[in-house]
VEXDREN-2710 file (C-alpha; in Angstrom, 1 decimal):
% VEXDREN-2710
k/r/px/py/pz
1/UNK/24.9/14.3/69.3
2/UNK/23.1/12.6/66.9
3/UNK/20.2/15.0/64.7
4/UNK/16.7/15.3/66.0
5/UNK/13.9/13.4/64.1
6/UNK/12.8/16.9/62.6
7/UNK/16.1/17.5/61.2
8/UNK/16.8/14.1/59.6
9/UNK/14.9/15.3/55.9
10/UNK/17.7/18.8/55.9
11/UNK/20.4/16.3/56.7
12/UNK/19.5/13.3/53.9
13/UNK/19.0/16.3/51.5
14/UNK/22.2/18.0/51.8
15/UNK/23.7/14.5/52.0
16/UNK/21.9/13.6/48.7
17/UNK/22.7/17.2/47.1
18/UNK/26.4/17.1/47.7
19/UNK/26.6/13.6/45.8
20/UNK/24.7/14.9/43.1
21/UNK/27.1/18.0/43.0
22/UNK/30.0/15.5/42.5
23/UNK/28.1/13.5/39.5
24/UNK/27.8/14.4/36.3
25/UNK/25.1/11.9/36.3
26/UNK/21.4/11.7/38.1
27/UNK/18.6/9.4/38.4
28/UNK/15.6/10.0/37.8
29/UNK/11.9/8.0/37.7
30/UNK/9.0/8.2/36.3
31/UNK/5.5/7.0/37.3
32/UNK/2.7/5.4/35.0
33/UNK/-0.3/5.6/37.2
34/UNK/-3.1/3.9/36.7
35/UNK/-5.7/6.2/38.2
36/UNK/-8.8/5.6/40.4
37/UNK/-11.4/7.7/38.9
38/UNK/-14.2/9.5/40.2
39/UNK/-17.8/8.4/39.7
40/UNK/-18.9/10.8/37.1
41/UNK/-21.1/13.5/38.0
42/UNK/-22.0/17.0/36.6
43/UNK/-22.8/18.1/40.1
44/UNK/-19.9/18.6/42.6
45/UNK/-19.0/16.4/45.0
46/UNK/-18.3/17.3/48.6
47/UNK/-14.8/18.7/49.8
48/UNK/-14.4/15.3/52.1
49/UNK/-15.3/12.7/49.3
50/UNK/-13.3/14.5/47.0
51/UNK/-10.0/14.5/49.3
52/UNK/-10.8/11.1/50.0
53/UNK/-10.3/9.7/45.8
54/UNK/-7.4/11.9/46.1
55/UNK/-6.2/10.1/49.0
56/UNK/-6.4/6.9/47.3
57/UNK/-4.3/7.9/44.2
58/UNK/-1.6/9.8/46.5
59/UNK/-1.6/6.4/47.9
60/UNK/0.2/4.7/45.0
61/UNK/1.6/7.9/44.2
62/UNK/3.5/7.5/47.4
63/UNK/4.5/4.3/47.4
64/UNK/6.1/4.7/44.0
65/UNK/7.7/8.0/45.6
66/UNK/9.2/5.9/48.1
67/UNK/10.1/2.7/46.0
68/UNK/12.4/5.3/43.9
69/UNK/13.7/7.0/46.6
70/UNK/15.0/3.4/48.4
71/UNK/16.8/2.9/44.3
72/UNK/18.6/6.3/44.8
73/UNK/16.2/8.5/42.4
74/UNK/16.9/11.9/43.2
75/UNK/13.4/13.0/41.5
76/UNK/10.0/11.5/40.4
77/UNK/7.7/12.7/38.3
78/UNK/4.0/11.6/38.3
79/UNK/1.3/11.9/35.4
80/UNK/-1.0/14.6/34.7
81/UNK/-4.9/14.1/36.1
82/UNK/-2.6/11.1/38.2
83/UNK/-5.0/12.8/41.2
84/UNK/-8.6/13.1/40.3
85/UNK/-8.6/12.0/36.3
86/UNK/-10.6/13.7/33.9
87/UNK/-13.6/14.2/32.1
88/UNK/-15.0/16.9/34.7
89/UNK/-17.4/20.1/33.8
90/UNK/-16.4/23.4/34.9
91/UNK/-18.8/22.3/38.4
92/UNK/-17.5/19.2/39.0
93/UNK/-14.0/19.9/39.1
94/UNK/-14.3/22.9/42.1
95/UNK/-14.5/20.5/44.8
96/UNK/-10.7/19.1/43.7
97/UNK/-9.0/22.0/43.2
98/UNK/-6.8/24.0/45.6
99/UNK/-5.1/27.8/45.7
100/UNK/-1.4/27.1/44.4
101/UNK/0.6/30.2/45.7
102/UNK/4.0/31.6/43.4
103/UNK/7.1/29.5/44.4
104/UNK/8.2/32.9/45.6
105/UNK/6.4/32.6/48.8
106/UNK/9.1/29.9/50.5
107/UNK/6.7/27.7/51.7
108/UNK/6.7/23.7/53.1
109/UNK/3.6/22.7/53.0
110/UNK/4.4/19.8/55.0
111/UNK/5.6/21.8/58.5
112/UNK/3.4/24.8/57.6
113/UNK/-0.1/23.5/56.2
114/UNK/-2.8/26.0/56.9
115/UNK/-0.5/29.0/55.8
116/UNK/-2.3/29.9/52.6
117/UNK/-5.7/28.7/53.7
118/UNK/-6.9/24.3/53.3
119/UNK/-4.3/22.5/51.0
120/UNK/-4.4/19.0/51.6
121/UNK/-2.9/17.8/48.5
122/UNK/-0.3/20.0/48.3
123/UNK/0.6/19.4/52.1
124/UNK/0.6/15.6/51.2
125/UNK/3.0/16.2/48.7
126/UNK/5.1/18.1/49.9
127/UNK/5.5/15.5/53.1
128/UNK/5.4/12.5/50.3
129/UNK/8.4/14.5/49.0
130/UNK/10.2/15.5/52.6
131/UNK/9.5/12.4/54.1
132/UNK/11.7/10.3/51.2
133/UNK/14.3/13.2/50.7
134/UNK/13.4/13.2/46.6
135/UNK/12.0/16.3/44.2
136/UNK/8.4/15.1/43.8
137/UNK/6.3/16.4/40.4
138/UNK/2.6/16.2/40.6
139/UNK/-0.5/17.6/38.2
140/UNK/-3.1/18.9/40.6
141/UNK/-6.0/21.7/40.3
142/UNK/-5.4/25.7/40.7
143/UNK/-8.5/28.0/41.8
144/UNK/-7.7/31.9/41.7
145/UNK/-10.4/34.2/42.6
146/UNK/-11.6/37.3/39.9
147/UNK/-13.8/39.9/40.5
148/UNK/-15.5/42.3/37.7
149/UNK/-13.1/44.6/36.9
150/UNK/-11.0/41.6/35.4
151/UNK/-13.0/42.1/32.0
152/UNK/-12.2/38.2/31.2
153/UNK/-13.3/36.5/34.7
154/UNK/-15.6/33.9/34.4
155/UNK/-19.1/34.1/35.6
156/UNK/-18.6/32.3/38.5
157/UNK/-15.4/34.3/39.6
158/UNK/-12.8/32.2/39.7
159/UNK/-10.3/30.7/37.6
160/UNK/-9.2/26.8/36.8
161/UNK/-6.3/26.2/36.4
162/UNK/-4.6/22.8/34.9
163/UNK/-1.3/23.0/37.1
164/UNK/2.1/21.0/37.8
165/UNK/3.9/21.5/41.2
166/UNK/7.3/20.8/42.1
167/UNK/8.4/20.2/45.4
168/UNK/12.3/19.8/46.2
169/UNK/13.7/17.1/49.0
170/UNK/12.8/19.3/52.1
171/UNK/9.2/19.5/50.8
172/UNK/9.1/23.4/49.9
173/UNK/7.3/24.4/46.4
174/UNK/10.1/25.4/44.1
175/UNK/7.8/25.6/40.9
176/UNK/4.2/25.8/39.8
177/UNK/3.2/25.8/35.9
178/UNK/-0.3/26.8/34.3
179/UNK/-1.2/24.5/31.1
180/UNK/-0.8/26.8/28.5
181/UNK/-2.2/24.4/25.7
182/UNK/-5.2/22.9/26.8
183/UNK/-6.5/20.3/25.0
184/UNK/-10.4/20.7/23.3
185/UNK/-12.0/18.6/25.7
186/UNK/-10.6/20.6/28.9
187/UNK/-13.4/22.8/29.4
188/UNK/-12.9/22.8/33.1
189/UNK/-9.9/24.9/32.8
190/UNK/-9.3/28.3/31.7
191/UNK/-6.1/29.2/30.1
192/UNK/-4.0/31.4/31.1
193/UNK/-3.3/35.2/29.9
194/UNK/0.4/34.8/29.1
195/UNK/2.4/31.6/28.4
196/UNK/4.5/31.1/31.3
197/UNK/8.7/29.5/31.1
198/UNK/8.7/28.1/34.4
199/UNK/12.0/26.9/35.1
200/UNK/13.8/26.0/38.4
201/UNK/17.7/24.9/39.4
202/UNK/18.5/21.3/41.4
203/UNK/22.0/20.2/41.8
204/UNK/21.7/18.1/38.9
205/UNK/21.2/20.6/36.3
206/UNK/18.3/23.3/35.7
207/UNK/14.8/21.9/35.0
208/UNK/11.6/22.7/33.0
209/UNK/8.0/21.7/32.8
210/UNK/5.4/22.2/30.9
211/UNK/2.3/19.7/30.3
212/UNK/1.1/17.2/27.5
213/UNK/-0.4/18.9/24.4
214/UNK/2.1/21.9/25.7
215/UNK/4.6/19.8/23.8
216/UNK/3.3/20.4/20.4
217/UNK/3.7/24.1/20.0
218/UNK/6.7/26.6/20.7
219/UNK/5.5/28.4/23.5
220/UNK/6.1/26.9/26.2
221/UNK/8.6/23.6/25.2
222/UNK/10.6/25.4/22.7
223/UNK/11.3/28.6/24.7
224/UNK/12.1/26.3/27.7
225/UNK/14.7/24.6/25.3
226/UNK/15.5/27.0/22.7
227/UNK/16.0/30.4/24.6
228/UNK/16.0/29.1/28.6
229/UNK/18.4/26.4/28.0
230/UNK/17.1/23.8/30.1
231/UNK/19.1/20.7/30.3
232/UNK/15.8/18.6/31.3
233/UNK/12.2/18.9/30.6
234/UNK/9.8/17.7/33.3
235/UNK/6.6/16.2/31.5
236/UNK/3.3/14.6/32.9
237/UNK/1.0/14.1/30.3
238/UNK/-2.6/11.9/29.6
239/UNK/-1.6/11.2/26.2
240/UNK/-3.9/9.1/24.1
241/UNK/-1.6/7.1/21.8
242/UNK/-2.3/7.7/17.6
243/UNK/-1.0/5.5/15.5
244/UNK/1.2/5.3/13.1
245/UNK/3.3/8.4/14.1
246/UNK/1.5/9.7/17.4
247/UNK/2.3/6.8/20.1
248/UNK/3.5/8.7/23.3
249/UNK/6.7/6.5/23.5
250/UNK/7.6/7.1/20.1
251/UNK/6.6/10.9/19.7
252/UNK/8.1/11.7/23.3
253/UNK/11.6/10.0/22.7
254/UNK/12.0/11.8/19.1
255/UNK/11.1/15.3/20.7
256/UNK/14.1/14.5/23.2
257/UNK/16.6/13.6/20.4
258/UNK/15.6/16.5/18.1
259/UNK/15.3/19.2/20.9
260/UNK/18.5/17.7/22.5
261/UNK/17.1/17.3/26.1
262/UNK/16.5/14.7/28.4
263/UNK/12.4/14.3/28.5
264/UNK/11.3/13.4/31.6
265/UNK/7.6/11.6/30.4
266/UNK/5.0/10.3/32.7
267/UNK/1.6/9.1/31.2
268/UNK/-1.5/8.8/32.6
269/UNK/-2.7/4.7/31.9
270/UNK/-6.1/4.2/30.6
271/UNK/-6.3/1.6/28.2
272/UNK/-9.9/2.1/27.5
273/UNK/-8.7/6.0/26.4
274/UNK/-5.8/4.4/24.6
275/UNK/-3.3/6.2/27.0
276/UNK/-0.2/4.1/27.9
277/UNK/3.8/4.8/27.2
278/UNK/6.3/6.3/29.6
279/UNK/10.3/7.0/29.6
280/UNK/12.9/8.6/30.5
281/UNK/14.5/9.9/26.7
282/UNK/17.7/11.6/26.0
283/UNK/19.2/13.3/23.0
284/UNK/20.8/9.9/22.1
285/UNK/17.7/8.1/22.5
286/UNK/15.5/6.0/25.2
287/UNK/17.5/5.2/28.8
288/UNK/14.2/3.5/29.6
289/UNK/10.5/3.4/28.3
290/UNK/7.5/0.9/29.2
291/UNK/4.3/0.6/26.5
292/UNK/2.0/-1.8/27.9
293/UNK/-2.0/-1.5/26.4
294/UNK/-2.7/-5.4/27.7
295/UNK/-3.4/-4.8/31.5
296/UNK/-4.0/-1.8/33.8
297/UNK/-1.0/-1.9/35.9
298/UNK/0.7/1.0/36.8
299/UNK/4.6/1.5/36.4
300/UNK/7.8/3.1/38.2
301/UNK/10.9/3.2/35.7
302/UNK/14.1/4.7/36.7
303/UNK/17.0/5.4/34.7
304/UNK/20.7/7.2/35.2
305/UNK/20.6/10.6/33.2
306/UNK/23.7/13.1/32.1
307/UNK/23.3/16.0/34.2
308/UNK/24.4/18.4/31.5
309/UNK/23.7/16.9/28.1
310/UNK/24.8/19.8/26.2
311/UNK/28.6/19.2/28.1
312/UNK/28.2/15.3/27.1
313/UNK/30.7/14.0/24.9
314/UNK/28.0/11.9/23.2
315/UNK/25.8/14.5/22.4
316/UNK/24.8/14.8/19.1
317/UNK/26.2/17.3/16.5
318/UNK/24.0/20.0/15.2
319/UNK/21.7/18.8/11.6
320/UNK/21.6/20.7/9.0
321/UNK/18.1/19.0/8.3
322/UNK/17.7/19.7/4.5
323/UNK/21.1/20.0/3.3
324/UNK/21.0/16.2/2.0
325/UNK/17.8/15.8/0.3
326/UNK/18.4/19.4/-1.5
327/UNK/21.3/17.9/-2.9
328/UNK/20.1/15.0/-4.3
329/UNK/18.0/14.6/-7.6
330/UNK/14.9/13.0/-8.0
331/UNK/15.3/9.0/-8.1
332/UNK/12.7/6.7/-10.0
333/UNK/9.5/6.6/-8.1
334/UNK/7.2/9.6/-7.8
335/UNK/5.7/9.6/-10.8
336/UNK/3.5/6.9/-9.2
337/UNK/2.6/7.9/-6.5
338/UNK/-1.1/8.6/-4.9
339/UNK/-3.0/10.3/-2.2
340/UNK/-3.8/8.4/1.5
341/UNK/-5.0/9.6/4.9
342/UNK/-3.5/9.6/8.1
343/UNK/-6.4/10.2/9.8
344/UNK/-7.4/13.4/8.0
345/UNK/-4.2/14.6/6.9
346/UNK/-3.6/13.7/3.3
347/UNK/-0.3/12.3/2.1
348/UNK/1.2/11.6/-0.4
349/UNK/2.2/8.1/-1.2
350/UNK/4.6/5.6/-3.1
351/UNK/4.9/2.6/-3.1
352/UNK/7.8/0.3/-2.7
353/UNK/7.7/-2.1/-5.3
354/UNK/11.2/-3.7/-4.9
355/UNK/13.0/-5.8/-2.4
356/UNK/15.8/-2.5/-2.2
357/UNK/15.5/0.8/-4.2
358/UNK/15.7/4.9/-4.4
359/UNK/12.7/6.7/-4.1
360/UNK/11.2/10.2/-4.2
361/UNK/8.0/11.5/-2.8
362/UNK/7.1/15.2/-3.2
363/UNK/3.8/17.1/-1.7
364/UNK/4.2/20.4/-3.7
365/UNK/7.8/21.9/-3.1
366/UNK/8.3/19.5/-0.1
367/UNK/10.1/16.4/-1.3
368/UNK/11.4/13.0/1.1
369/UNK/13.4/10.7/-0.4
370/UNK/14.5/7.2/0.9
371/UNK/17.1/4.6/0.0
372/UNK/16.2/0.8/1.4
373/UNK/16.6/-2.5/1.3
374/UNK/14.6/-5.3/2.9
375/UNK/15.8/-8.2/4.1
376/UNK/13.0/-10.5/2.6
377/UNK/10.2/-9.0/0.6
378/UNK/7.0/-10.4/1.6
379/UNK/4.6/-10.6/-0.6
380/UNK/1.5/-10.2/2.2
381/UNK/3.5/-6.9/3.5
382/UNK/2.9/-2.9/1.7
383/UNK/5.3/-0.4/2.8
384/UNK/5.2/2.9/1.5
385/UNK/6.9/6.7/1.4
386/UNK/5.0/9.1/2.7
387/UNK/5.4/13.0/2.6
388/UNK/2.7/15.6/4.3
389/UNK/3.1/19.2/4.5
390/UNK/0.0/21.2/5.6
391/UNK/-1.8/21.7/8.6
392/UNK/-2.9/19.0/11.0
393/UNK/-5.5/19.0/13.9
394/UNK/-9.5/20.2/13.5
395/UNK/-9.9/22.4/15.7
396/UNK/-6.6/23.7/17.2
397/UNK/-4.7/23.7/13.7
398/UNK/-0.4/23.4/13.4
399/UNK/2.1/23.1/10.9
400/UNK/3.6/19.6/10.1
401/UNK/6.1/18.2/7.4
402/UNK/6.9/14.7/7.8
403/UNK/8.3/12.4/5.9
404/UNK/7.7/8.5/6.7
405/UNK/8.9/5.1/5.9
406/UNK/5.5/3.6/6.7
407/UNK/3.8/0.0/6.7
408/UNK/0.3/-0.5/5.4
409/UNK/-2.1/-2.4/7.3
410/UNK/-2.8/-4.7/3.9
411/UNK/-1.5/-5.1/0.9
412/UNK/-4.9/-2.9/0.2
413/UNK/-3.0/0.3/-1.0
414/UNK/-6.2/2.5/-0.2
415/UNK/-5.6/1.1/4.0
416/UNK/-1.9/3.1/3.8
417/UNK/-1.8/5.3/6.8
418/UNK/-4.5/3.8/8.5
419/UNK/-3.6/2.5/12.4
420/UNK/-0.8/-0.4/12.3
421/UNK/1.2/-1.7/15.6
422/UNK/2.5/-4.8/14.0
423/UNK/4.7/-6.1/11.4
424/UNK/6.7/-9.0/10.2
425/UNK/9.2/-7.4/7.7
426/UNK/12.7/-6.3/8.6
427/UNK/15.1/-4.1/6.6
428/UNK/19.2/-4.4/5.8
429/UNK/19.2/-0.9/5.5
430/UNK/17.6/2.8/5.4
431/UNK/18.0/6.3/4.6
432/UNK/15.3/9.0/5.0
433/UNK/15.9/12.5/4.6
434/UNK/13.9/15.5/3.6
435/UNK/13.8/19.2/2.3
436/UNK/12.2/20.3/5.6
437/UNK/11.5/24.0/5.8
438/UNK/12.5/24.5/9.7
439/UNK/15.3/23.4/12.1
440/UNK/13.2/21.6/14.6
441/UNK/12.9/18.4/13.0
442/UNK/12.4/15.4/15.9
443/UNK/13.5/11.6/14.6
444/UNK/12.1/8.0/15.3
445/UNK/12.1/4.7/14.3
446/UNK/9.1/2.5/15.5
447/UNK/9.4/-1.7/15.4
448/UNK/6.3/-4.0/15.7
449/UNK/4.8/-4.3/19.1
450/UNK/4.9/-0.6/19.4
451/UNK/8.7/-0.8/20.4
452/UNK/11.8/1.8/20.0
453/UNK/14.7/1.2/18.3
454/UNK/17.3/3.1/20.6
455/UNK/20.4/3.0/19.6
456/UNK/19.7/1.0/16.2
457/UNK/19.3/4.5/14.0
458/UNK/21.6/7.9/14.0
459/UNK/21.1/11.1/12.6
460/UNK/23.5/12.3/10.4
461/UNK/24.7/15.9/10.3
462/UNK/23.2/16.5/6.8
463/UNK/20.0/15.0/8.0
464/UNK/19.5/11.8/7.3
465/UNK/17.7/9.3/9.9
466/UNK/19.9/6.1/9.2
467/UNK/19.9/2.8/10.4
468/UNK/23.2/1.6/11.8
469/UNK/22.7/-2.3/11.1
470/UNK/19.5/-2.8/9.9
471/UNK/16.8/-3.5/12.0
472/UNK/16.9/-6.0/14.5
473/UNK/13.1/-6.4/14.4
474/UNK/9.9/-5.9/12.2
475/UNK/9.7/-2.0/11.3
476/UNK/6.6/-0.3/11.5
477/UNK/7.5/2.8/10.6
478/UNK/10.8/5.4/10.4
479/UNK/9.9/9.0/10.4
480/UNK/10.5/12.4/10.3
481/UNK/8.4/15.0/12.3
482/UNK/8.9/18.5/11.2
483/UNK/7.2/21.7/13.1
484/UNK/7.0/24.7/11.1
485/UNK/5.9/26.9/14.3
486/UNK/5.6/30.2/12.2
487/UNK/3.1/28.7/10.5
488/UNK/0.4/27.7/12.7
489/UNK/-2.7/28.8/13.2
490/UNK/-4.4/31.6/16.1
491/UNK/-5.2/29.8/18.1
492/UNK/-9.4/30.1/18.1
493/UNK/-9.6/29.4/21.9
494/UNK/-7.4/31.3/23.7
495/UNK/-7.9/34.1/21.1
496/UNK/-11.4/34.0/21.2
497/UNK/-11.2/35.2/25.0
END
């Protein structure tokens, strides 16, 4: 007797589960969206118009949700704001927001919608999810009520929350994650009282989450990686690419290889916010990553991941990530060296004179030294070494050492560390190291065009960021992103509360 039409979803997920059982592999997929934004408004819209802009972005959420399913993506993950956008006030966001219940409750939205009161996004989800027999990850809105003996409830008694939601193949919630790390402008949210390590087990390995600026700081990504052991981070961000060292692609794929996870990343597009760059990044480097700032297209990539990286036998050795530069004396070189921002953070600079040389660049006791050689020295073409070590950010301040093999916009040494996405230099060879103060240290190599480099570069167990074979194109810039956690700032926001 062939299974009813209700029980077809159970069936295609257990099918789907006991494959991914037998695979030490998965596929995953990520969705660039390309959001349909609200007119803006400091007053709040009404409950119907705002389901209806919803409606329209779970629209192509749902195609791309069914598109990856059809490839044999076991999960898809979806951008943050990929619902309703951005740029609300604390009034305008109410209408768009929805009470997210704990995972604990065992609930399918899809078969069981009115359970915890309206939740029309979440029940669409949850069917876009149970319908195609695939994990769906969205960013959506959470409302809690407070009353007056919660000494920190807002005046209009309620909380807002910036939230992710994950929903497994049969459509039930299986995790829900607060933004712990809101970013300045996200006044309509509140942040939560505690940091929360949301984790949650598929048969392809245990997952986290946690949401764009999270990624910066050590609660909640490095717990998730450090004492959780997560084998995959779940990501959907609305990041706003910085260049030289702050692109999403090129941050986002170094945070995989120096954490030594795969990094799911899905990015909100914007190009009129400068947000663009998505991928699917492993401890070895990109499986697959789209930048595109010309056009406002949205994008589904898809890539086959290691279920287990940690169990992979290409998984990269543990770095001792000063024990070469601390070994090494000073070359030639940083006697001439001079000050230059990157944005407001001030480096310290050298430049490199020669078609191939050693060189040394300290900023106080932090030092980064570089061996290179170009293949053809242009003469209308200023690279230079860079070293920072000091706090970064203006209002929400944290700890970076970096050390950076860095083009110049012009041969104007005064423009060095100014924005640069192109470049028509390539090099035989480098070696960048530094005596970085901390063990989380996250690599990357960055060619004109705002492309990667996977595979092109290693890491060395003493801690040099090497390239294999020279470069294959134009480099922009080779770095080093060091995070000394311990000493950040309070936080003035949250503390402030």
């Amino acid at each position: 007797m062939l299974p009813s039409q209700a029980l077809l979803p159970a069936v295609v997920f257990a099918l789907t589960a006991l494959q991914a059982l037998a695979s030490d592999t998965f596929i995953a997929a990520v969705y660039e969206h390309a959001v349909i934004l609200p007119d803006p408004t400091e007053e709040p819209v009404s409950p119907d118009d705002a389901l209806a802009l919803m409606n329209k972005n779970m629209d192509v959420l749902e195609r791309a949700a069914k598109e990856a399913a059809q490839k044999g993506a076991h999960i898809i993950l979806t951008p943050e704001d990929g619902i309703y956008g951005w740029q609300f006030t604390r009034e305008s966001i109410y209408p768009y927001l929805e009470d997210i219940p704990d995972p604990v409750v065992n609930w399918i939205p899809c078969t069981d919608p009115s359970r915890f009161g309206p939740a029309p996004v979440q029940e669409r989800l949850s069917c876009m999810a149970r319908n195609n027999s695939i994990y769906v990850v969205a960013n959506i809105g959470d409302k809690k009520p407070c009353n007056s003996s919660d000494p920190k409830c807002p005046s209009d008694g309620r909380y807002h929350y910036n939230t992710d939601v994950v929903f497994d193949p049969q459509g039930k919630l299986v995790a829900r994650y607060h933004k712990y790390n809101l970013f300045r402008s996200e006044t309509q949210f509140n942040y939560p009282k505690e940091p929360e390590a949301v984790t949650f087990e598929t048969p392809f390995g245990k997952f986290g989450i946690f949401t764009c600026f999270d990624i910066l700081f050590y609660e909640p990504a490095v717990v998730l990686v450090s004492k959780m052991q997560v084998d995959t981070v779940l990501f959907p961000t609305a990041w706003m690419n910085v260049l030289p060292f702050l692109t999403a692609v090129e941050f986002h794929s170094a945070w995989a290889m120096g954490m030594g996870v795969n990094l799911l990343s899905a990015n909100t597009h914007n190009t009129s916010m400068a947000m663009a760059g998505s991928g699917l990044f492993t401890p070895e480097g990109a499986a697959a990553y789209h930048y595109d700032s010309a056009t406002e297209e949205g994008r589904l990539l898809q890539a086959e991941l290691s279920t287990h990286p940690r169990l992979s036998p290409t998984y990269p050795p543990a770095i001792n990530w000063s024990l070469y530069a601390t070994s090494i004396k000073k070359f030639p070189g940083e006697n001439n060296s001079f000050p230059g921002a990157v944005r407001k953070d001030v480096f310290t600079f050298s430049e490199l004179r020669h078609k191939a040389g050693n060189y040394t660049v300290c900023q106080g006791d932090f030092c980064c030294h570089l061996v290179y050689q170009m293949s053809n020295k242009r003469k209308d073409e200023v690279y230079v070494l860079g070293a920072f070590d000091g706090l970064h950010g203006s209002l929400i301040k944290y700890h970076w050492q970096i050390c950076t093999l860095l083009k110049c916009p012009s041969t104007n040494l005064s423009t060095c560390g100014q924005p640069v996405d192109t470049a028509q230099t390539k090099f035989a060879m480098f070696s960048l190291s530094g005596t970085f103060g901390t063990s989380y240290v996250f690599p990357e190599v960055l060619y004109s065009g705002v492309q990667l480099a996977p595979g092109e570069f290693e890491v060395l167990h003493d801690g040099r960021l090497k390239s294999k074979q020279g470069t294959s194109k134009p480099l922009v810039t080779a770095t080093l992103f060091g995070r000394l956690y311990e000493k950040d700032l309070p936080h003035p926001l949250r503390t402030s509360l």
